[in-house]
N, C-alpha and C positions, 0 to 999 in steps of 0.2 A: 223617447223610444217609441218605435208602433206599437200599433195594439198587435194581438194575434188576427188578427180579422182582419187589418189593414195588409200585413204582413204577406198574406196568403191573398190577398189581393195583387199584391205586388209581383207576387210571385207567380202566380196561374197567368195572368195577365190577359183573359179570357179563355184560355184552354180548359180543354175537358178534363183532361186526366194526366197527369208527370205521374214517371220514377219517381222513385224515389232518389234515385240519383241524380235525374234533372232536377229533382227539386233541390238538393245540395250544389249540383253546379249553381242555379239560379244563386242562392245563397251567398256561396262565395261570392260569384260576381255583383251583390247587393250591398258584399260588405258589410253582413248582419255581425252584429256581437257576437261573441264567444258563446256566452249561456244561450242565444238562440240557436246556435250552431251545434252546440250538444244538444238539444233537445230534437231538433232533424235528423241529427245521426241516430238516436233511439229508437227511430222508423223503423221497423222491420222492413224487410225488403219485398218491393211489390207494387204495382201503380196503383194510384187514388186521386181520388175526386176531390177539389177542393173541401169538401162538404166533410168527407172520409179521412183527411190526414188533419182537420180540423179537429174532429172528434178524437183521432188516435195521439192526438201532442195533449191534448185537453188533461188526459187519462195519466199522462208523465207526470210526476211531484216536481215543483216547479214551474209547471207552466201556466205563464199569467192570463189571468181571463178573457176568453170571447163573445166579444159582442155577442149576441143571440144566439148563445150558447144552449146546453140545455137549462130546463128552467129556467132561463128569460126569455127575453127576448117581446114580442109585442103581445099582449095578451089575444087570444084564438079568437075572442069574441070582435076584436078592432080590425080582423086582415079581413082581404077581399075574399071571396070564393078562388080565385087565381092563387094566390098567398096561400089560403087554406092547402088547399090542393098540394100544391107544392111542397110546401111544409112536411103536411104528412109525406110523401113520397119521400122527403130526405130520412124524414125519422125511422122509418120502416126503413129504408134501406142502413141504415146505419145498428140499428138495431142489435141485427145477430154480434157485431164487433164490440159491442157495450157489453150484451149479456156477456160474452166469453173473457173481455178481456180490461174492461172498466172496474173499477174500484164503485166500492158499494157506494159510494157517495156520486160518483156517474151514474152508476145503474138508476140509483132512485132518482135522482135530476133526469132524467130521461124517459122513466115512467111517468114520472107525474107533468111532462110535458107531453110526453103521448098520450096520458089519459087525455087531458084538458083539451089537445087538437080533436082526437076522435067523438071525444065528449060534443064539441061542438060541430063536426061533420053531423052525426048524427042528430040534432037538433033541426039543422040548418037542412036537411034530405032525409026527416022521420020516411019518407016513401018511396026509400031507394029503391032501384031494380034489385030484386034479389035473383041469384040464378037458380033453376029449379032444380037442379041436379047437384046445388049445394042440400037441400034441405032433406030432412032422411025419408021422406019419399022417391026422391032422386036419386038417395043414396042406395036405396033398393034392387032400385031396377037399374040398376049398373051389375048388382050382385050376382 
């Protein structure tokens, strides 16, 4: 059987974002088992990003694990700055969907892959550009 990551490989097949009901037509016509076919029907209804209905099946009881899931996946310190980047931009956006609607066992697999990426952003850029109208002087003179 595939993995879930190959699956959803097979299934995007470079697209940005399916239905949820493209992603069941695709399905059918893939010819997926029955247990992955009820776990795509679970979807709520809505377009996602490979990245995002990866996360939202993750969260189903049942569903077998993804490759660089949260909490795995390559440790922060071994990716490129590219990778880096990236990364985070998935985690953050996936974020607010974990807080709301992952099981505390997501949620904490997802912190503590967020800590570890931002952990090493900040390492890797201790001299980031800060913007000045983040910091509470900025904040002021907006007031």
């Amino acid at each position: 059987m595939l993995s879930l990551g190959s699956l959803l490989d097979q299934l995007y097949g470079g697209r940005e974002r399916l239905s949820r009901d493209e992603i069941h037509r695709r399905a059918v016509k893939a010819d997926l088992p029955a247990e992955t076919m009820s776990l795509l029907d679970a979807l709520p209804e809505g377009e996602y990003a490979q990245d995002e209905v990866g996360a939202a099946l993750e969260q189903l009881p049942g569903t077998p694990s993804v490759p660089d899931g949260p909490g795995e996946g390559q440790p922060a310190t071994s990716l490129s700055d590219e990778d880096l980047l990236r990364e985070l931009a998935s985690i953050h956006r996936t974020r607010h969907t974990t807080l709301r609607h992952g099981s505390s066992q997501a949620l904490g697999h997802h912190t503590q892959r967020m800590d570890e990426l931002e952990g090493e952003y900040l390492k890797r850029y201790p001299d980031r550009e800060v913007d000045p109208e983040r910091e509470r002087a900025g904040a002021r003179q907006r007031d």
